[in-house]
DSSP file (Angstrom, degrees, kcal/mol; ACC not computed):
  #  RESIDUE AA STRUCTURE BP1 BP2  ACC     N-H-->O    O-->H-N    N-H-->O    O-->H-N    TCO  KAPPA ALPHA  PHI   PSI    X-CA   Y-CA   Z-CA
    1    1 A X              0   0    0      0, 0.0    40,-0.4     0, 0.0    37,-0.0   0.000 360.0 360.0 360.0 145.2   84.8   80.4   52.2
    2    2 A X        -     0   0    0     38,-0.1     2,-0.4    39,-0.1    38,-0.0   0.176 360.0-150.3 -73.0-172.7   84.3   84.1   53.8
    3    3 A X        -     0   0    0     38,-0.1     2,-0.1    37,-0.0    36,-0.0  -0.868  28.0 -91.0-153.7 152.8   87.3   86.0   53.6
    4    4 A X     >  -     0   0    0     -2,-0.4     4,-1.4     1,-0.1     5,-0.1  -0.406  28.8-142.3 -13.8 124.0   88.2   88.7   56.3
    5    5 A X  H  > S+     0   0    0      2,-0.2     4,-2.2     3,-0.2    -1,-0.1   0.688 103.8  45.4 -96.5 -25.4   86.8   92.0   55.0
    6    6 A X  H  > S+     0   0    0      2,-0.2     4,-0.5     3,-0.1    -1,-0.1   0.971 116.5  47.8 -77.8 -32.1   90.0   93.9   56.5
    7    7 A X  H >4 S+     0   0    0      1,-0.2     3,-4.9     2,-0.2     4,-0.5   0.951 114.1  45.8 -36.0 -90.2   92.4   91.0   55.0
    8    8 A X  H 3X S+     0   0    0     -4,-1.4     4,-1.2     1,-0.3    -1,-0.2   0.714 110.6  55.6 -78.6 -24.8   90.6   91.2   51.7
    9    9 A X  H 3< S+     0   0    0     -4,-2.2     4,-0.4     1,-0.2    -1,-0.3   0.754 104.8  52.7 -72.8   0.0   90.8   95.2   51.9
   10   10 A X  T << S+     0   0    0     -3,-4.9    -2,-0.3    -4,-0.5    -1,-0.2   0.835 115.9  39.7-105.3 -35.0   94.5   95.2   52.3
   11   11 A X  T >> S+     0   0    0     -4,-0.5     4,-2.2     2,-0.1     3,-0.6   0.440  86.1 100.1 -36.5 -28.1   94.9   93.1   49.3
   12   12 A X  H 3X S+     0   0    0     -4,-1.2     4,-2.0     1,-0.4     5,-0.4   0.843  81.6  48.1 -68.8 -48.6   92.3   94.6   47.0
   13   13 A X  H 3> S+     0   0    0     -4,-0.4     4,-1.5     2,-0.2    -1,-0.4   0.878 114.0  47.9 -71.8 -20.1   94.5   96.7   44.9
   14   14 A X  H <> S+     0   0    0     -3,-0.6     4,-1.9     2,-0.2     5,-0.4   0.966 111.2  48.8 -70.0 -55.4   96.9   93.9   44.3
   15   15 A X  H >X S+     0   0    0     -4,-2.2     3,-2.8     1,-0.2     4,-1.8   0.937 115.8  43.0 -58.3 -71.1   94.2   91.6   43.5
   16   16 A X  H 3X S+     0   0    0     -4,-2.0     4,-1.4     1,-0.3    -1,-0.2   0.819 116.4  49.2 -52.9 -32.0   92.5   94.3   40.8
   17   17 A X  H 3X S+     0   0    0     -4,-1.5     4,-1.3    -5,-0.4    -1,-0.3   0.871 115.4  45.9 -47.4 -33.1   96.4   95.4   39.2
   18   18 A X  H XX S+     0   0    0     -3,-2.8     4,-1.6    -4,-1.9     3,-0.8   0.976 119.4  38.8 -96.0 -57.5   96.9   91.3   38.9
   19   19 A X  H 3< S+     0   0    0     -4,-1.8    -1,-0.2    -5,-0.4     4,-0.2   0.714 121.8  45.7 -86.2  -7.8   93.3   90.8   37.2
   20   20 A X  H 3< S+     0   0    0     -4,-1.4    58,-0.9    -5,-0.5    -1,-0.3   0.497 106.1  58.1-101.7  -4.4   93.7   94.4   35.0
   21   21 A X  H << S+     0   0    0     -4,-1.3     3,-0.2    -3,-0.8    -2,-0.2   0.933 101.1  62.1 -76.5 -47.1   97.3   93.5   33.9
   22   22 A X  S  < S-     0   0    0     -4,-1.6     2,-0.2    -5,-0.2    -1,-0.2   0.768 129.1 -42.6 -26.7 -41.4   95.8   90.4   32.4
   23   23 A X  S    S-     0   0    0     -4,-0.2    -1,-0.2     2,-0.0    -2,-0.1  -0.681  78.3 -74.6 157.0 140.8   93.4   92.2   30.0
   24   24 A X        -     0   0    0     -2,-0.2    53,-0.2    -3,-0.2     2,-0.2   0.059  53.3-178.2 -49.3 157.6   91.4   95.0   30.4
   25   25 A X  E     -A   76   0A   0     51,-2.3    51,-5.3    -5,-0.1     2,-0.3  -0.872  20.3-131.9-151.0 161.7   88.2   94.8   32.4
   26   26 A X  E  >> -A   75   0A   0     49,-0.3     4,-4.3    -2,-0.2     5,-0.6  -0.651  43.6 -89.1 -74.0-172.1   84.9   96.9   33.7
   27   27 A X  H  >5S+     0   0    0     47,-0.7     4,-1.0    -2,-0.3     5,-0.1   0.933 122.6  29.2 -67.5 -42.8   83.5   97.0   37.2
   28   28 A X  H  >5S+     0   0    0      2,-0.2     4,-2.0     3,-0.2    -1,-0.2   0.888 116.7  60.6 -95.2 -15.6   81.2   94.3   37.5
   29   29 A X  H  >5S+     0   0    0      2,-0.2     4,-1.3     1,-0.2     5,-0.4   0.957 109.7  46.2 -59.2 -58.9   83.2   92.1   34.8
   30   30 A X  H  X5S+     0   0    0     -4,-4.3     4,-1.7     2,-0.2     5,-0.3   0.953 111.2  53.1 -65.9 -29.9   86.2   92.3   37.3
   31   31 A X  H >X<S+     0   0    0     -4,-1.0     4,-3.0    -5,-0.6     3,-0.5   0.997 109.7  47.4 -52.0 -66.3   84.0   91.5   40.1
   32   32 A X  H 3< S+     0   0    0     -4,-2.0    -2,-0.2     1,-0.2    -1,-0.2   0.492 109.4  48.4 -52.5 -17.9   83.0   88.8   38.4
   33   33 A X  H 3X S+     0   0    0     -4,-1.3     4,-1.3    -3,-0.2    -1,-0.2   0.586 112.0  55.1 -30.6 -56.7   86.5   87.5   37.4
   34   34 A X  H <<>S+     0   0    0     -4,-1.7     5,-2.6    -3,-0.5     3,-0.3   0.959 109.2  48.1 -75.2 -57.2   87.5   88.1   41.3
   35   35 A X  I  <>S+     0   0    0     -4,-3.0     5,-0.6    -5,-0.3     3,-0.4   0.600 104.6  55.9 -84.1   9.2   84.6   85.8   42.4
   36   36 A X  I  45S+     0   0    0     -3,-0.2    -1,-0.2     1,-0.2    -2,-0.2   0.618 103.5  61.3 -91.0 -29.7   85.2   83.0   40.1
   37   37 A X  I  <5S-     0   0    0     -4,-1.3    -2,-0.2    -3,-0.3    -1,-0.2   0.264 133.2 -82.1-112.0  59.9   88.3   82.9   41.5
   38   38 A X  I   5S+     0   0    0     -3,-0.4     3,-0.3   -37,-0.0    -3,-0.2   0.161  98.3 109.3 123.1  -3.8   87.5   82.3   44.6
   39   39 A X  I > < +     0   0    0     -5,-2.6     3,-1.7     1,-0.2    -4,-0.2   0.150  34.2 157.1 -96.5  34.2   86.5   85.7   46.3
   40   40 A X  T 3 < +     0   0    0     -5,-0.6    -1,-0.2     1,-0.2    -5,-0.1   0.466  67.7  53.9  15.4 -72.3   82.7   85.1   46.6
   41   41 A X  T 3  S+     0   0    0    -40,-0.4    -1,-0.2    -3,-0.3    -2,-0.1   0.601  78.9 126.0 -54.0 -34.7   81.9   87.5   49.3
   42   42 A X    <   -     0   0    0     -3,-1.7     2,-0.3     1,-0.1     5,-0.1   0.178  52.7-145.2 -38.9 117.1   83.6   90.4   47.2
   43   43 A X        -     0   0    0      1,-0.1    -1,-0.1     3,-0.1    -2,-0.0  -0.834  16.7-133.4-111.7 151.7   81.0   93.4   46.9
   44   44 A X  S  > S+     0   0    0     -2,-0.3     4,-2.0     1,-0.2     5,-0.3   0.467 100.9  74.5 -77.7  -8.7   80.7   95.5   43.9
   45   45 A X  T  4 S+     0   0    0      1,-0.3    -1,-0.2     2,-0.2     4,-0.2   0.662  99.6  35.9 -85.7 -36.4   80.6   98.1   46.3
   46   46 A X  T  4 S+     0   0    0      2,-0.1    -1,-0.3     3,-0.1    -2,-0.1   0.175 108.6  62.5-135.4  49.6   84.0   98.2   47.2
   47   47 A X  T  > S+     0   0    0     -3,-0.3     4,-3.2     3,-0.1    -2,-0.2   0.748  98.8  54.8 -90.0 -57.6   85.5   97.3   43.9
   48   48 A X  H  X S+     0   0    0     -4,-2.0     4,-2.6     1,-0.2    -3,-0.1   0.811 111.7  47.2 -64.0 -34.6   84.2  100.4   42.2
   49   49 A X  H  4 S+     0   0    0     -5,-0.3    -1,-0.2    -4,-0.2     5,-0.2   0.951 106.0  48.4 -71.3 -32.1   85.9  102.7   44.8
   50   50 A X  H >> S+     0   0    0      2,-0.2     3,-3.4     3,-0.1     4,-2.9   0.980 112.0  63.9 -80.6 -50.4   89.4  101.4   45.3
   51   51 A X  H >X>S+     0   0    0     -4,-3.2     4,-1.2     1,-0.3     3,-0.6   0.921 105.0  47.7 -25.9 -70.1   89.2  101.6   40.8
   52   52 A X  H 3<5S+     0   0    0     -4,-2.6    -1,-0.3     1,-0.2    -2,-0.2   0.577 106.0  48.4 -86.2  25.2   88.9  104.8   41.2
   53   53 A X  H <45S+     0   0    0     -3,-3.4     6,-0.3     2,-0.2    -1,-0.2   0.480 111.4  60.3-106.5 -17.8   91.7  105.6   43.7
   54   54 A X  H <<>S+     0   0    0     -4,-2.9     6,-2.5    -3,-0.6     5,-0.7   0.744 109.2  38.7 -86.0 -10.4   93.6  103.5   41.3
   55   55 A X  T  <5S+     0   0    0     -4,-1.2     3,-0.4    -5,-0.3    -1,-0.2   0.320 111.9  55.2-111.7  12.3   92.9  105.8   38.6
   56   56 A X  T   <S+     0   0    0     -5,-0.5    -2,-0.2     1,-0.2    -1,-0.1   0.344 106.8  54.6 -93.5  22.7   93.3  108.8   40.6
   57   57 A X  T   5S-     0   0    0      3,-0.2    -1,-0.2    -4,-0.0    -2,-0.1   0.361 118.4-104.9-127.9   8.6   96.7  107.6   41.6
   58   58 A X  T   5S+     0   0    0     -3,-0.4    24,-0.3     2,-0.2    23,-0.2   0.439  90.6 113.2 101.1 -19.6   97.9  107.2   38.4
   59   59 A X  S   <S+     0   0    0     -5,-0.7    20,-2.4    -6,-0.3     2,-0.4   0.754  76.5  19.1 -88.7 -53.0   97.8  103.5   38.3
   60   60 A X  E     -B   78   0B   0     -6,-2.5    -2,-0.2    -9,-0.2    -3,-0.2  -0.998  63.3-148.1-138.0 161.2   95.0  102.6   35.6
   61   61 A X  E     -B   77   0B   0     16,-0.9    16,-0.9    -2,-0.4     2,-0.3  -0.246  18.4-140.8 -98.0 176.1   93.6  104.6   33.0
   62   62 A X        +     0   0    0     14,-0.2     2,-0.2    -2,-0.1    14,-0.1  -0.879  17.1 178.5-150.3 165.8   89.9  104.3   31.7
   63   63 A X        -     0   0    0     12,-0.5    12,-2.1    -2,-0.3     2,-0.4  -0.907  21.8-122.7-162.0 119.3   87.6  104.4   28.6
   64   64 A X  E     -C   74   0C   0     10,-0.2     2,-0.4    -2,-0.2    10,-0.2  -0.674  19.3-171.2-101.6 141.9   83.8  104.0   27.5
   65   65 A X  E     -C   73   0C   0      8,-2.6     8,-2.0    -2,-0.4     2,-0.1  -0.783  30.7-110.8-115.4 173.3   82.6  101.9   25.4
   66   66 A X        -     0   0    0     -2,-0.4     2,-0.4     6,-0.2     5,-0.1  -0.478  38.0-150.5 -88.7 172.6   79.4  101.8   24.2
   67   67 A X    >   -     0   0    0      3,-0.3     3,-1.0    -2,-0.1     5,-0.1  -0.998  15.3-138.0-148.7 118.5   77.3   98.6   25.5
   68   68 A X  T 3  S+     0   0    0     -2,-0.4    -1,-0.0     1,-0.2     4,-0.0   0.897  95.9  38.7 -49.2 -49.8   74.5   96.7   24.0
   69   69 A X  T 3  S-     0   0    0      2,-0.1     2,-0.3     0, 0.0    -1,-0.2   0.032 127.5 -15.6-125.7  63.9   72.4   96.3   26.9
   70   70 A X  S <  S-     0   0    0     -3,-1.0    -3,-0.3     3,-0.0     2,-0.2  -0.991  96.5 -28.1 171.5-128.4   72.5   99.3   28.8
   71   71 A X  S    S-     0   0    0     -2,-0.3    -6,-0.1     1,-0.3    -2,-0.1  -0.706  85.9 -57.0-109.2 177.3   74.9  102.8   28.9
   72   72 A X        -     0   0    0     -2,-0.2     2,-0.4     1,-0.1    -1,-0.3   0.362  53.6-140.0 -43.7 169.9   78.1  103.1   28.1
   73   73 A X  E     -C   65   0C   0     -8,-2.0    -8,-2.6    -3,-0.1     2,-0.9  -0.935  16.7-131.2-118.1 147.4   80.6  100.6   30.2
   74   74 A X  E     -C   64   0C   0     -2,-0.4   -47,-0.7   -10,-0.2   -10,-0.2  -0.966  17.8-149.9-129.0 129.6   83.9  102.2   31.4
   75   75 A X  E     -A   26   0A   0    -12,-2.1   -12,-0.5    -2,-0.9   -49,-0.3  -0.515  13.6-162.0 -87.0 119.2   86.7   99.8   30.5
   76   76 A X  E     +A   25   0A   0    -51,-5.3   -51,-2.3    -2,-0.2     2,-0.3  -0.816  15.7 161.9-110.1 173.9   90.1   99.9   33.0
   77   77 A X  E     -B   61   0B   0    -16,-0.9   -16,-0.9    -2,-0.3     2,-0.4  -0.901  40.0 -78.9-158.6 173.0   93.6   98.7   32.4
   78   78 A X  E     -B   60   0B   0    -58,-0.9   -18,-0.2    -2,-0.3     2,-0.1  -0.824  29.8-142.1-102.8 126.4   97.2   99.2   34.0
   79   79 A X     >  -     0   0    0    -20,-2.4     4,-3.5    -2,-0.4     5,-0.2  -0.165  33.5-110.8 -56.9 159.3   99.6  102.2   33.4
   80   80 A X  H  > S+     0   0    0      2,-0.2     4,-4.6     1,-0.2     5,-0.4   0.950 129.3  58.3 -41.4 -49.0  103.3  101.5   33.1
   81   81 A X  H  > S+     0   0    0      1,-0.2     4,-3.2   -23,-0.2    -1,-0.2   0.941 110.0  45.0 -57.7 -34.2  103.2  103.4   36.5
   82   82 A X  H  > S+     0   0    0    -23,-0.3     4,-1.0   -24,-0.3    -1,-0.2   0.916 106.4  53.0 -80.5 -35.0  100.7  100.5   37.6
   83   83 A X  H >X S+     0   0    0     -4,-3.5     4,-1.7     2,-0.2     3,-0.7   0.917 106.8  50.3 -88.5  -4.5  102.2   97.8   36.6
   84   84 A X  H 3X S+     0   0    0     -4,-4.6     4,-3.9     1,-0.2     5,-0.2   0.953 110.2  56.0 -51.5 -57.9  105.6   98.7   38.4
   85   85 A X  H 3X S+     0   0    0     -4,-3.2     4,-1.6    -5,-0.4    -1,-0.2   0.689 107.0  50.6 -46.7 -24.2  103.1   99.2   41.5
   86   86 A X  H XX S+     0   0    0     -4,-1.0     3,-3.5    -3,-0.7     4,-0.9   0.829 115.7  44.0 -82.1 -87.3  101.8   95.3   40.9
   87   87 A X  H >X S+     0   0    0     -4,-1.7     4,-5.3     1,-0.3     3,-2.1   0.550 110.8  47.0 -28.0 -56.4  105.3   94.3   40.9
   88   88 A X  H 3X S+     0   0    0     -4,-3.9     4,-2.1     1,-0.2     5,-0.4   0.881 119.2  43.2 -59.2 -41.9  106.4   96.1   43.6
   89   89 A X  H << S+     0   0    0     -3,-3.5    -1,-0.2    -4,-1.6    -2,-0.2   0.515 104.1  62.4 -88.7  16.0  103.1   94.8   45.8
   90   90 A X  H <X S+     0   0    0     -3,-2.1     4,-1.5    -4,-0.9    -2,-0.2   0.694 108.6  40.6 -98.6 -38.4  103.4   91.5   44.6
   91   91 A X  H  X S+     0   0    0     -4,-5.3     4,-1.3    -5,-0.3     3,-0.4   0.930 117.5  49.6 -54.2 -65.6  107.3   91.4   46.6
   92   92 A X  H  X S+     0   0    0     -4,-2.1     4,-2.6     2,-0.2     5,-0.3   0.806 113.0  48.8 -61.9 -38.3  105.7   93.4   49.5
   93   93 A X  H >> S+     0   0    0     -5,-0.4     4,-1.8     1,-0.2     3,-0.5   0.945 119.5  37.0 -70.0 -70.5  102.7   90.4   49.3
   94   94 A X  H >X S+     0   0    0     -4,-1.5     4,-2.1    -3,-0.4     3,-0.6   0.774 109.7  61.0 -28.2 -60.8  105.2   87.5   49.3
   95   95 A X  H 3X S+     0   0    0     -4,-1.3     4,-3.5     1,-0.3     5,-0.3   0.891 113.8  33.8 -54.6 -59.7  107.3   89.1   51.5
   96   96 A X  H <X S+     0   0    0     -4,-2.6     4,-0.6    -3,-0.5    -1,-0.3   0.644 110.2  60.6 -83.1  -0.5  104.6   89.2   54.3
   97   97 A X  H <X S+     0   0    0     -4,-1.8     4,-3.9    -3,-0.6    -1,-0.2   0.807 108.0  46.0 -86.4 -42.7  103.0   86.1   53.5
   98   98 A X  H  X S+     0   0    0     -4,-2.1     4,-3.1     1,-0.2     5,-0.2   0.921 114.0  50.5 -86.0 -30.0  106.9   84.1   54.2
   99   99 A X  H  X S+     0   0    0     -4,-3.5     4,-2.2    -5,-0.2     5,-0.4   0.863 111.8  48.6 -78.9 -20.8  107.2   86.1   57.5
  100  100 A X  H  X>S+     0   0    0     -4,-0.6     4,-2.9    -5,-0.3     5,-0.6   0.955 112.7  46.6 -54.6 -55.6  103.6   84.9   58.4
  101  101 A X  I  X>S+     0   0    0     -4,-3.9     4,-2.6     1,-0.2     5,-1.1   0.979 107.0  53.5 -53.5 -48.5  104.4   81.7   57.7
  102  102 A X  I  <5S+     0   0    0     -4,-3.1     3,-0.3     1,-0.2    -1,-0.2   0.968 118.3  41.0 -55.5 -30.1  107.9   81.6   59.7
  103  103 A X  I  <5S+     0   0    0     -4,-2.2    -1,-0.2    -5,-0.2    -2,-0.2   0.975 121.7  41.0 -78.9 -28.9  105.8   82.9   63.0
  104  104 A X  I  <5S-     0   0    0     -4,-2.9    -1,-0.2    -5,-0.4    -2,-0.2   0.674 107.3-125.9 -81.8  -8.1  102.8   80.7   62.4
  105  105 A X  I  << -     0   0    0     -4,-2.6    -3,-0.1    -5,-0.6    -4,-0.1   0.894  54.9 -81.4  58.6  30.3  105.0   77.7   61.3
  106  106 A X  S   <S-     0   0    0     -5,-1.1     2,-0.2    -6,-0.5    -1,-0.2   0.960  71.1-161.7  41.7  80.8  102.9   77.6   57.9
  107  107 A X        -     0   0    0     -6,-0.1     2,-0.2     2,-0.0    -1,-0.1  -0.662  20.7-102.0 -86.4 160.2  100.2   75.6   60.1
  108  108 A X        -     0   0    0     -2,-0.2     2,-0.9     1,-0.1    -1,-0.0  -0.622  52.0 -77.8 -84.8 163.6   97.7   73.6   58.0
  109  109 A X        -     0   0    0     -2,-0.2    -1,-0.1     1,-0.1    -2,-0.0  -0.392  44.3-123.9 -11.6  -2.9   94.4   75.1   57.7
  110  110 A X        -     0   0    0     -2,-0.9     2,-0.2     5,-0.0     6,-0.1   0.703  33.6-132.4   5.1 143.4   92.1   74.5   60.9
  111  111 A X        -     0   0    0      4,-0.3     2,-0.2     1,-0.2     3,-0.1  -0.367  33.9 -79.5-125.1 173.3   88.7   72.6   59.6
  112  112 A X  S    S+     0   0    0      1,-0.2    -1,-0.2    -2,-0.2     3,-0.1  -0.472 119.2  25.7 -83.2 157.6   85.2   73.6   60.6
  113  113 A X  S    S+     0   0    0     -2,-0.2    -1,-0.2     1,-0.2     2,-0.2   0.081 102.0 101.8  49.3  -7.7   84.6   72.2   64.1
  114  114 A X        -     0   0    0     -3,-0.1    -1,-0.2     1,-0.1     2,-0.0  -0.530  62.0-127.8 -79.0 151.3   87.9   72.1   65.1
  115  115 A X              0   0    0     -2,-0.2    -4,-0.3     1,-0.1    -1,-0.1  -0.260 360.0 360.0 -90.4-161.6   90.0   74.2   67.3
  116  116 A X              0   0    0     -6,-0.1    -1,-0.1    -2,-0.0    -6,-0.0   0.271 360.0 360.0-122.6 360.0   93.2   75.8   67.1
């Protein structure tokens, strides 16, 4: 499935807090992480930016490690400050997800060739 690209940009820092509280990650390993569950379409290309507005905001911290097959890898995880920020955009996600539903009347899904 495709996803919206503005959708998926308005989400993006929840989804990378949610997959770096889990255990610590690089860039194309959380990409990879992201598209196994289920975000396919997901470019590396705007992963690596929104990281680093998430460590310039305080949110995750960084490290290099050394790497076997190539240069070093730099490893992210979540600050205190970050995971307070998950929580807090995990109500705000919920939050708009149950007023979506009440105006859409949580319709099922529309199928390929069908209208709406």
């Amino acid at each position: 499935m495709t996803h919206d690209p503005q959708m998926l940009k308005g989400v993006l820092a929840l989804l990378l807090l949610s997959v770096l509280r889990e255990e610590a990650g690089y860039g194309y390993g959380i990409v990879t992480r992201l598209k196994a569950a289920g975000f396919e379409d997901l470019a590396e290309g705007t992963v690596y930016p929104a990281l680093s507005r998430l460590e310039s905001a305080g949110l995750l911290e960084s490290r290099l490690e050394p790497s076997a097959s190539g240069p070093a890898r730099k490893y992210y995880r979540t600050t205190p400050a970050g995971v307070a920020e998950l929580a807090a955009r995990g109500r705000a996600w919920r939050s708009l997800v149950a007023a979506v539903d009440t105006v859409t009347g949580a319709a099922p899904p529309v199928t390929e060739g069908e209208t709406a």
